[in-house]
C-alpha positions in Angstrom: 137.7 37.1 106.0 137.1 40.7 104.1 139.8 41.7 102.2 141.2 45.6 103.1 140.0 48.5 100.6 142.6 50.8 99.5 141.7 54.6 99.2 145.2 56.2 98.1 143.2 60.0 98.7 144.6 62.0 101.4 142.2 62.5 104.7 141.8 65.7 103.8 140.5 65.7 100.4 137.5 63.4 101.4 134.2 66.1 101.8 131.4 64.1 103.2 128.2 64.5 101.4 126.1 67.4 102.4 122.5 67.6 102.2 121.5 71.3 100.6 120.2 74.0 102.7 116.1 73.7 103.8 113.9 76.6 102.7 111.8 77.7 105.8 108.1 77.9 106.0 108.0 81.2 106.4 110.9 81.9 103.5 108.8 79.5 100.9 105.7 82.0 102.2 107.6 85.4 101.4 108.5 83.7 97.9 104.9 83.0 97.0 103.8 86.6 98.5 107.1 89.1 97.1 107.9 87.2 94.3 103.8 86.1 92.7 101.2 87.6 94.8 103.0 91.2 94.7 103.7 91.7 90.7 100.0 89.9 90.0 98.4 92.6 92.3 100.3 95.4 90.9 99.9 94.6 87.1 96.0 94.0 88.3 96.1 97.8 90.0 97.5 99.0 87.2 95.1 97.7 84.8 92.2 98.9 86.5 93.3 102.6 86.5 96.5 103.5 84.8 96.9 106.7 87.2 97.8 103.9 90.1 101.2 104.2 88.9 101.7 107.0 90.9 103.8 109.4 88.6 105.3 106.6 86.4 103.9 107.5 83.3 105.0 111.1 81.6 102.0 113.9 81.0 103.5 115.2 78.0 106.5 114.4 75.5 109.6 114.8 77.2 111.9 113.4 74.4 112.4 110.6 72.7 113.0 107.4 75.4 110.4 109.0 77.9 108.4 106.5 76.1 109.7 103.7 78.2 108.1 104.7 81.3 105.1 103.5 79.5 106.3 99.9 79.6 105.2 98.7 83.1 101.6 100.0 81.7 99.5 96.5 81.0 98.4 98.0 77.6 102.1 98.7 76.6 104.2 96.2 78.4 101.4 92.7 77.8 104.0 91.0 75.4 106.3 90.1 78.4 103.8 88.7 80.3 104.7 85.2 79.4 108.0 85.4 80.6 106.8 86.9 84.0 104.5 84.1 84.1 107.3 81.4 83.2 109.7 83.1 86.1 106.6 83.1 88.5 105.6 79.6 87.9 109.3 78.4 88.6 109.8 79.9 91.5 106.4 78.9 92.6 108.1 75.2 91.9 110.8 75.9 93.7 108.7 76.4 96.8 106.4 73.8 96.2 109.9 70.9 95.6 112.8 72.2 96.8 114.5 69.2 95.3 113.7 70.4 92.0 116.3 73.6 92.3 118.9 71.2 89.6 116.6 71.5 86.9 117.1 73.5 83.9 113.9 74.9 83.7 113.3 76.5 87.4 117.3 77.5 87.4 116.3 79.3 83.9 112.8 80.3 85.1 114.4 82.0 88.7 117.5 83.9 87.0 115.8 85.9 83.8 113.1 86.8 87.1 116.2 88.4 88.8 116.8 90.3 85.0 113.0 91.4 84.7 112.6 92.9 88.0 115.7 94.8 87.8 114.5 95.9 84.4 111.4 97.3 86.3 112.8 98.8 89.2 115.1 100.6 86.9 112.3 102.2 84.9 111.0 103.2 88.3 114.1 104.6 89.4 114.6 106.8 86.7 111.2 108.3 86.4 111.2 109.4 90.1 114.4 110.4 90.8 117.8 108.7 88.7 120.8 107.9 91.5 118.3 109.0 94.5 115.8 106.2 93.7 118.2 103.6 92.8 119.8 104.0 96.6 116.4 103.8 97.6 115.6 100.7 96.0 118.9 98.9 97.6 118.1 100.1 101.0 114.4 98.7 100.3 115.4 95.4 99.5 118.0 95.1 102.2 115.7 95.8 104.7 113.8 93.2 103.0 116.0 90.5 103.3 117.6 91.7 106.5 113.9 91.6 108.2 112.8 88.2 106.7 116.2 86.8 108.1 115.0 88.3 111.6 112.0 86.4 111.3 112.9 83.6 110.1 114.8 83.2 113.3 112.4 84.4 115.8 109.5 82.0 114.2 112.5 79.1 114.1 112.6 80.1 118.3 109.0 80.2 118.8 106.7 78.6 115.8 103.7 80.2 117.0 104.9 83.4 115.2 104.5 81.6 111.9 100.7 83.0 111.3 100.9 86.4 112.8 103.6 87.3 110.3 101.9 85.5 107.4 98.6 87.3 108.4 100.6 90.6 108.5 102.2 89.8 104.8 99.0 88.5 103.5 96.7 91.7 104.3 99.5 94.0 103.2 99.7 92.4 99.8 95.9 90.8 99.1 94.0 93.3 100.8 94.8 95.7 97.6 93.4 93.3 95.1 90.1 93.3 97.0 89.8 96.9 97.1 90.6 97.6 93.6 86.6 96.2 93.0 85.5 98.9 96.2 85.0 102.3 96.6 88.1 104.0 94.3 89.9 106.1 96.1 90.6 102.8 98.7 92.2 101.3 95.1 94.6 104.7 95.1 95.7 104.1 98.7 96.1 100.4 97.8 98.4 102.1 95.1 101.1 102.6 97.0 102.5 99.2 97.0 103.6 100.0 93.3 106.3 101.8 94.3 108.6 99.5 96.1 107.1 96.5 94.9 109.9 96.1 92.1 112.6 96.4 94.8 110.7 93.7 96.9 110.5 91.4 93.7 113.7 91.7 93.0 115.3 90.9 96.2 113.2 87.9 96.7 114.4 86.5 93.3 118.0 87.4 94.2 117.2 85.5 97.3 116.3 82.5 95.1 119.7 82.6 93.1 121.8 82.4 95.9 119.8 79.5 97.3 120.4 77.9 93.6 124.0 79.0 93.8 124.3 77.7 97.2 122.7 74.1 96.0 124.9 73.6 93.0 128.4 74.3 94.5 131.1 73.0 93.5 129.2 70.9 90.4 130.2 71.5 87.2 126.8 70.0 84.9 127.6 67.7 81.4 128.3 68.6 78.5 124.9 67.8 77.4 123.5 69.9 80.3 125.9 73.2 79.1 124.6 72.9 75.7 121.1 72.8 76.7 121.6 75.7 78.9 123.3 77.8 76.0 120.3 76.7 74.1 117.4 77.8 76.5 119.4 81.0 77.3 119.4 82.0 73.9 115.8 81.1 73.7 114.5 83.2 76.2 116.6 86.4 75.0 115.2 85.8 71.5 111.7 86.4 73.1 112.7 89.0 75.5 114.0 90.7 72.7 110.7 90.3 70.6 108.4 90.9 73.6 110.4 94.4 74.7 110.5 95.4 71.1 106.7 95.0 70.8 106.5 96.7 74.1 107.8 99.3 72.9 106.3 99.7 69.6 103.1 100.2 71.9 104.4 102.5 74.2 105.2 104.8 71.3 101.8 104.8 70.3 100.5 105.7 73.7 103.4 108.3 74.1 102.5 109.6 71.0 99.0 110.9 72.3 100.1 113.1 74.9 100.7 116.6 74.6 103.4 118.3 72.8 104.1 120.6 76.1 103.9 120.5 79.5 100.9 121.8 81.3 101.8 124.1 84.1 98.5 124.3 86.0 97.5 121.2 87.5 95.7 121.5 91.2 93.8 124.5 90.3 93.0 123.4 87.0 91.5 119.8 88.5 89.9 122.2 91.1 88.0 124.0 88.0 86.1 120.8 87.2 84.1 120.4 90.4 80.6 121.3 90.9 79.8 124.5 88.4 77.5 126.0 91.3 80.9 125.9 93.9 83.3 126.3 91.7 81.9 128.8 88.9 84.1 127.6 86.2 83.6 127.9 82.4 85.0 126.4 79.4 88.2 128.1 77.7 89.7 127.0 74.6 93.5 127.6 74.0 95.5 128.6 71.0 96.3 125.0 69.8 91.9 124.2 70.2 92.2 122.1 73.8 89.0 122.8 75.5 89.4 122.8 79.6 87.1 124.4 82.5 88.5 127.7 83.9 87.1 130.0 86.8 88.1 132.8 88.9 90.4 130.9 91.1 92.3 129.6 87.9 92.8 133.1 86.7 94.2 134.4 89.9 96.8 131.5 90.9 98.1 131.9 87.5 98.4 135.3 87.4 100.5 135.4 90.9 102.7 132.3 89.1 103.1 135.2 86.2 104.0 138.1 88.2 106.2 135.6 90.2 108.3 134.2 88.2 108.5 137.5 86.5 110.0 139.3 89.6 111.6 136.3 91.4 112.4 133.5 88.8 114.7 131.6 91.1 111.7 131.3 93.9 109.7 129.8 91.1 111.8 127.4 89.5 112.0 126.0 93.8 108.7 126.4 94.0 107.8 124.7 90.6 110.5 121.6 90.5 108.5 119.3 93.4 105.2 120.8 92.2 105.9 119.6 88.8 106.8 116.4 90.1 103.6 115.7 92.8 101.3 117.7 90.8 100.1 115.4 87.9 99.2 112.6 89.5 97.6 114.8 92.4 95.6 116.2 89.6 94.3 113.3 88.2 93.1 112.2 91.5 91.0 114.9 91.9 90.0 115.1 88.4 88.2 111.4 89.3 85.7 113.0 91.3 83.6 116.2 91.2 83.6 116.5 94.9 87.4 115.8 95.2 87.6 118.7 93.2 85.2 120.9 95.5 87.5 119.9 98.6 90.2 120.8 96.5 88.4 123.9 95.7 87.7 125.0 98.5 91.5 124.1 99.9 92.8 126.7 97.6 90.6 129.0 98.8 93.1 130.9 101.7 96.1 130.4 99.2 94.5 132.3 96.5 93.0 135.1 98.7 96.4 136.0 100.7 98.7 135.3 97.6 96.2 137.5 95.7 95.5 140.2 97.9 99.2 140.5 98.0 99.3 140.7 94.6 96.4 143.5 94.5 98.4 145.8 97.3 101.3 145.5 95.0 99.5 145.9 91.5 96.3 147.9 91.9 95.3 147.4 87.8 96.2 143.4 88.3 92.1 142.5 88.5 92.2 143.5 84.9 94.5 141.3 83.7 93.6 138.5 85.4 90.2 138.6 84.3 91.6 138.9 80.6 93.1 135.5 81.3 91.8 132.7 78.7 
C-alpha cells in the first residue's frame, strides 16, 4: 500500500517543464552566413582595397571626429578583432549545440556581438546620411528577419526548399571573397555588400539574444553565476575600451594624411590620368606643391563650375551636394585604371562641349581664361 503525497500548491501554480525553442536548419544556416561568413568577407574586401568601402572613409579633414570613419578600416580598426572573433566563435557554438545557450561564455560572447555591430552600423550611418541611413538600416534588418521567418516556414512546409535558399545565401555572400583574387573591378561590384552588411549582422545577433532571452526565462542564475557575470562584463569593456582607444589612435594617424581641403574636381580630374595620347593631359602643380595631371577638358568643366556658381550659386550648391557625396569614390575607381579613365574621358566629352559652348556664346573672351587655368 503507497502512502498519498501531499502537494499543498494550487493547480494553477504548477508550470510543467518546457523544453526550449529548436533553432531551424535554415535559421542555424543564416547565423553562420549573416553573422561569420558576412563580417569575414567584408573586413577581407576591405583589406584588399580600402576604396571598397564605398564612401566610408573622408577625402580630406572634415573636423576633428571624422577620424572615426576610419575605424571599420583593417589598418585602423585591427585591435577589435579579437573581440569580433570571440562574438563570432560563440555564436558559431550556439549553432553548432544549442544546448549550450546557459553558458556564460556564448551568452557573453552573443550580447557584446549585438553592441559591435551596432557600433558599425552607426559609423555607417552617419557617414552616408545621419537620421536617413539609420531608418534605412532598421528597415534593412526587418526585412531581414521578416524574410528569414517566411522561409523558415515555407522550407518547414516543404524541405526541399532547404538548399535552393542556402545556394541563394551562399553565392550572395562567398561568391565576393572569390572575386576579390579576379579581375578588380568584379571585387568593386562584390563591394556592395559593405553597405548593409552591418544592418544584416546586427539583426542576426539580435535574433540570437532573443533566442537566449527566450531560453532563460523566468531563471534567475546563483549568486556565484551573477558575480561571474559582473566579472566577465567588466572584462570585456576593459578591452573594448583598450582596443577602440588604439583604434583610434590609428585612425588619427591615417586621418592625419589627408588633405587639409576638400578637392572639388573629382570625375574630370580621374578622367585627366588616362592615356596621355586620348586624353592630352599635363602635369600642374598647385599653390601648396601637389602635383596632379590636367588637360583641356579639366580647364573647361572647371571654368563652367566658376562662371556657375558665380552667376547661379544656389544651382551649384544642388548641383554640388550629391556630386560631392558620389564623386570621390567614383573617382577613385576610375583612377585604378587608365582605360576607366578614357571611358570616362570620353563620357564627358558631350557635357563639356554643350556646357562649354554655352559658356563661349555667353562669354566670347572665356577661351582665355580657361586656358590660363593651372
Amino acid at each position: 500500500m503507497s502512502l498519498p503525497i501531499l502537494n499543498y500548491k494550487a493547480p494553477h501554480t504548477q508550470h510543467p517543464p518546457t523544453s526550449p525553442p529548436v533553432i531551424s536548419i535554415f535559421e542555424r544556416f543564416c547565423y553562420l552566413a549573416f553573422g561569420v561568413v558576412l563580417p569575414v568577407v567584408c573586413f577581407s574586401l576591405a583589406a584588399w582595397d580600402s576604396s571598397l568601402l564605398m564612401g566610408m572613409e573622408p577625402e580630406w579633414q572634415e573636423g576633428k571626429w571624422a577620424c572615426v570613419f576610419f575605424i571599420p578600416d583593417p589598418k585602423a580598426g585591427y585591435p577589435l578583432y579579437p573581440l569580433l572573433l570571440y562574438s563570432m566563435a560563440a555564436l558559431c557554438c550556439l549553432v553548432a549545440r544549442p544546448a549550450c545557450e546557459c553558458r556564460l561564455v556564448v551568452r557573453l560572447g552573443i550580447y557584446s556581438g549585438c553592441l559591435l555591430a551596432a557600433q558599425y552600423a552607426l559609423i555607417e550611418a552617419a557617414r552616408i546620411g545621419g537620421i536617413c541611413a539609420v531608418g534605412s538600416a532598421i528597415i534593412c534588418m526587418m526585412f531581414l528577419l521578416g524574410i528569414m521567418r517566411v522561409i523558415d516556414v515555407l522550407i518547414a512546409k516543404y524541405p526541399q526548399l532547404f538548399w535552393i535558399f542556402a545556394a541563394s545565401i551562399g553565392l550572395c555572400v562567398a561568391v565576393p571573397l572569390t572575386l576579390v583574387y579576379g579581375a578588380k573591378w568584379l571585387g568593386y561590384i562584390a563591394g556592395l555588400l559593405v553597405i548593409p552588411a552591418p544592418a544584416w549582422t546586427l539583426a542576426i545577433y539580435l535574433r540570437a539574444v532573443f533566442y537566449l532571452r527566450t531560453v532563460l526565462q523566468g531563471e534567475f542564475p546563483a549568486l556565484d553565476e551573477r558575480r561571474n557575470l559582473r566579472l566577465a562584463w567588466f572584462s570585456w569593456i576593459v578591452s573594448y575600451v583598450t582596443g577602440l582607444v588604439w583604434a583610434v589612435q590609428n585612425a588619427l594617424t591615417l586621418y592625419a594624411q589627408l588633405p587639409t581641403k576638400q578637392p572639388r574636381c573629382f570625375i574630370a580630374t580621374a578622367a585627366a590620368t588616362g592615356h596621355p595620347r586620348l586624353v592630352r593631359s599635363s602635369l600642374a602643380r598647385t599653390v601648396d606643391g601637389a602635383i596632379f595631371p590636367v588637360n583641356a577638358q579639366l580647364r573647361r568643366l572647371k571654368c563652367v563650375e566658376i562662371a556657375l556658381a558665380a552667376t547661379c550659386p544656389r544651382t551649384h550648391r544642388v548641383i554640388r551636394l550629391p556630386y560631392d557625396t558620389i564623386g570621390p569614390p567614383l573617382a577613385r575607381r576610375i583612377t585604378a585604371s587608365p582605360w576607366l579613365a578614357d571611358v570616362a574621358y570620353l563620357t564627358l566629352k558631350p557635357v563639356e562641349w554643350v556646357c562649354f559652348g554655352v559658356l563661349v556664346a555667353a562669354v566670347p573672351r572665356v577661351g582665355r581664361l580657361t586656358r590660363a587655368l593651372w
